[in-house]
C-alpha positions in Angstrom: 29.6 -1.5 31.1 26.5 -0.2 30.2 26.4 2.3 27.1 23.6 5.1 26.7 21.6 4.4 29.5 20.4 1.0 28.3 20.4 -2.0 30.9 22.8 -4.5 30.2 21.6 -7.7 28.5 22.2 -11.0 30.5 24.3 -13.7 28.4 22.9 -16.7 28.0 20.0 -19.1 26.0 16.8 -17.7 27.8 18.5 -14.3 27.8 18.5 -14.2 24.2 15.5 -16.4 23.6 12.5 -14.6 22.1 9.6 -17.2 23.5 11.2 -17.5 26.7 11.5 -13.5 27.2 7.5 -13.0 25.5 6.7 -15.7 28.1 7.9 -13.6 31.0 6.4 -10.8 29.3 3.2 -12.0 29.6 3.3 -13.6 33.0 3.9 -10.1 34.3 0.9 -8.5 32.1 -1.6 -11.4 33.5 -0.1 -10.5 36.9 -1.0 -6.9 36.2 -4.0 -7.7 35.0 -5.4 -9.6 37.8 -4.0 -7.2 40.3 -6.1 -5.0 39.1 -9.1 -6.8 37.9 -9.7 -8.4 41.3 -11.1 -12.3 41.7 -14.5 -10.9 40.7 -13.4 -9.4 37.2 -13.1 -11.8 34.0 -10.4 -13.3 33.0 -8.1 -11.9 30.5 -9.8 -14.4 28.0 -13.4 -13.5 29.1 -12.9 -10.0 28.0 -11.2 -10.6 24.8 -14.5 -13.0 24.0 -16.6 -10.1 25.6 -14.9 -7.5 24.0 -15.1 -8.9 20.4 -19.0 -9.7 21.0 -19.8 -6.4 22.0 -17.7 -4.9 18.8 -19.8 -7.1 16.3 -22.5 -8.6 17.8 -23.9 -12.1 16.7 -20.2 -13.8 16.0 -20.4 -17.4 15.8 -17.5 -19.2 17.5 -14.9 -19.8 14.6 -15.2 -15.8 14.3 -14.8 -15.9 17.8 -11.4 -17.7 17.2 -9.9 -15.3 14.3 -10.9 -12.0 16.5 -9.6 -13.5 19.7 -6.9 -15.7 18.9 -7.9 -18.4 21.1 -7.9 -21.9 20.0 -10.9 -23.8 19.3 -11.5 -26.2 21.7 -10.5 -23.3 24.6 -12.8 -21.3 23.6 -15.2 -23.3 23.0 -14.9 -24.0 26.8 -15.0 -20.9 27.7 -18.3 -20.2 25.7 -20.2 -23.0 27.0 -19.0 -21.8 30.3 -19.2 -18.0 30.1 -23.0 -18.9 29.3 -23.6 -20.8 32.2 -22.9 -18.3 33.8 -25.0 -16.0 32.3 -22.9 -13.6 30.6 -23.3 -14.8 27.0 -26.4 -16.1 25.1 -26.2 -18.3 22.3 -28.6 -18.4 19.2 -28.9 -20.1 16.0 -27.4 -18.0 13.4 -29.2 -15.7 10.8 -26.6 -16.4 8.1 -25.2 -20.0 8.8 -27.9 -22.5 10.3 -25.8 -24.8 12.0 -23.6 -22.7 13.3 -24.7 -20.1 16.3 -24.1 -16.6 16.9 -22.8 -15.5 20.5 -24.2 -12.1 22.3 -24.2 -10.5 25.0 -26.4 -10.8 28.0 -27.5 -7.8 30.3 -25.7 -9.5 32.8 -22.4 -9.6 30.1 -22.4 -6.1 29.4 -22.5 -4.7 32.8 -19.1 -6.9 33.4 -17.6 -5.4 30.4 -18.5 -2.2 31.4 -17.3 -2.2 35.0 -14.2 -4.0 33.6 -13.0 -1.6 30.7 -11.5 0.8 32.9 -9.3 -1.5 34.6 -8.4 -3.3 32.0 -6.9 0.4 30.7 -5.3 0.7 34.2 -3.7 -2.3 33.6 -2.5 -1.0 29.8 -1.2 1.9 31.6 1.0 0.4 34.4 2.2 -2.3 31.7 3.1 0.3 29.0 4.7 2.8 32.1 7.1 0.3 32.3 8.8 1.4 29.2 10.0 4.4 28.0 8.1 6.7 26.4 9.9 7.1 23.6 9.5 3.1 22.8 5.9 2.7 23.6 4.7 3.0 19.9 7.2 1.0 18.7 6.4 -2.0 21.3 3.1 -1.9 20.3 3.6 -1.5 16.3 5.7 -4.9 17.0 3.4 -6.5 19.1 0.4 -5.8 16.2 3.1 -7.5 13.6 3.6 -10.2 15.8 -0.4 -11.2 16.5 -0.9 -10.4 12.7 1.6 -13.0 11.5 0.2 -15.1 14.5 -3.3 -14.7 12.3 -2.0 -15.7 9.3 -0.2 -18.5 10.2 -2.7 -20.9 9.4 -3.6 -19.6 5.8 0.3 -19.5 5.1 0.5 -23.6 6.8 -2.4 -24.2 4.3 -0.7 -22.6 1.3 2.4 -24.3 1.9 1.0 -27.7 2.7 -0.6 -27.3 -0.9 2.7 -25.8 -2.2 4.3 -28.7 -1.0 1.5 -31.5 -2.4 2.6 -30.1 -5.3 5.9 -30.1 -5.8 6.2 -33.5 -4.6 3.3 -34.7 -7.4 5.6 -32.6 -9.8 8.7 -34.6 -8.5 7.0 -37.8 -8.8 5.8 -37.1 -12.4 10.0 -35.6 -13.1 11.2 -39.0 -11.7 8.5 -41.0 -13.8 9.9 -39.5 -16.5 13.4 -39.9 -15.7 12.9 -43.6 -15.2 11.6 -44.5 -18.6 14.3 -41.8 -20.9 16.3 -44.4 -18.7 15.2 -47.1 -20.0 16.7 -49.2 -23.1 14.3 -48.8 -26.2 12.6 -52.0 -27.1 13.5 -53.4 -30.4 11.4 -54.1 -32.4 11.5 -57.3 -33.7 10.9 -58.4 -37.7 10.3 -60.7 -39.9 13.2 -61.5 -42.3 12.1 -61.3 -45.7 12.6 -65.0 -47.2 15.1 -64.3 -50.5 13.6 -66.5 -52.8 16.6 -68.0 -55.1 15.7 -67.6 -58.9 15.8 -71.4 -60.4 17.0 -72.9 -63.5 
């Protein structure tokens, strides 16, 4: 039976499963997304990287990464190709020398440009799907997820180091242990000699 207008929830593992469900969830966004970008309009991923350059000009690729989201090697890829095709630049950086800072190019912007308002179609039909009274709330969640997603790899760090530790503390705790464990060495002495008085 279903109660105050809600649909019923299916029983069952992918039902109830939060990475199968944001899965589907995002095969029908990138559906939506290419519906309405057409084969000639980037790639989700193109405009997140264009998107991000255009917002702060002259990021080098690992700020590429924490603004995007993408993984390293991806978009690394997708650098190297986005500026074969013209639509990036690359340059040594100002403020790290071996690293090199990603713009723009004419050719860039005018595909951003031409693809911001349908990739706010596609926002629209994707949040129309809900009601309006949960819209906010989706996307509140959706901003907790990707910021947890963010600092996943500072809170690995911190408990890979959390962890070196406690097991160097353990180690030292067991050291310890082993030699309060241990029977005390006696030490041995010399009887004195008791010299008998004579005569």
């Amino acid at each position: 039976m279903v109660k105050s207008g809600k649909q019923a929830r299916r029983s069952g593992t992918l039902a109830d499963s939060p990475s199968h469900l944001m899965h589907r969830a995002l095969q029908l966004a990138l559906d939506v997304y290419a519906e309405e970008l057409g084969s000639d309009g980037p790639t989700q991923r193109q405009f997140a990287v264009m998107e991000a350059v255009s917002v702060k000009e002259g990021l080098t690729q690992t700020d590429l990464v924490k603004a995007t989201g993408i993984d390293r090697s991806t978009l690394a890829d997708l650098v190297s190709r986005m500026t074969a095709k013209g639509l990036l630049t690359r340059e040594r950086s100002t403020l790290d020398a071996r690293a090199k800072a990603v713009r723009l190019s004419p050719e860039g912007q005018a595909l951003l440009d031409a693809a911001r308002p349908k990739v706010e179609a596609a926002d629209r039909r994707i949040m129309g799907l809900l009601p309006k009274g949960k819209r906010d709330g989706f996307l509140d969640l959706l901003s907790e997820l990707a910021s947890a997603a963010d600092a996943a790899p500072d809170q690995a760090k911190a408990e890979a180091k959390a962890l070196k530790k406690a097991q160097k503390e353990a180690k030292k705790a067991e050291k310890a242990a082993k030699k309060a464990a241990e029977p005390k060495k006696v030490r041995k002495t010399k009887k004195a000699k008791v010299v008998e008085p004579t005569g």
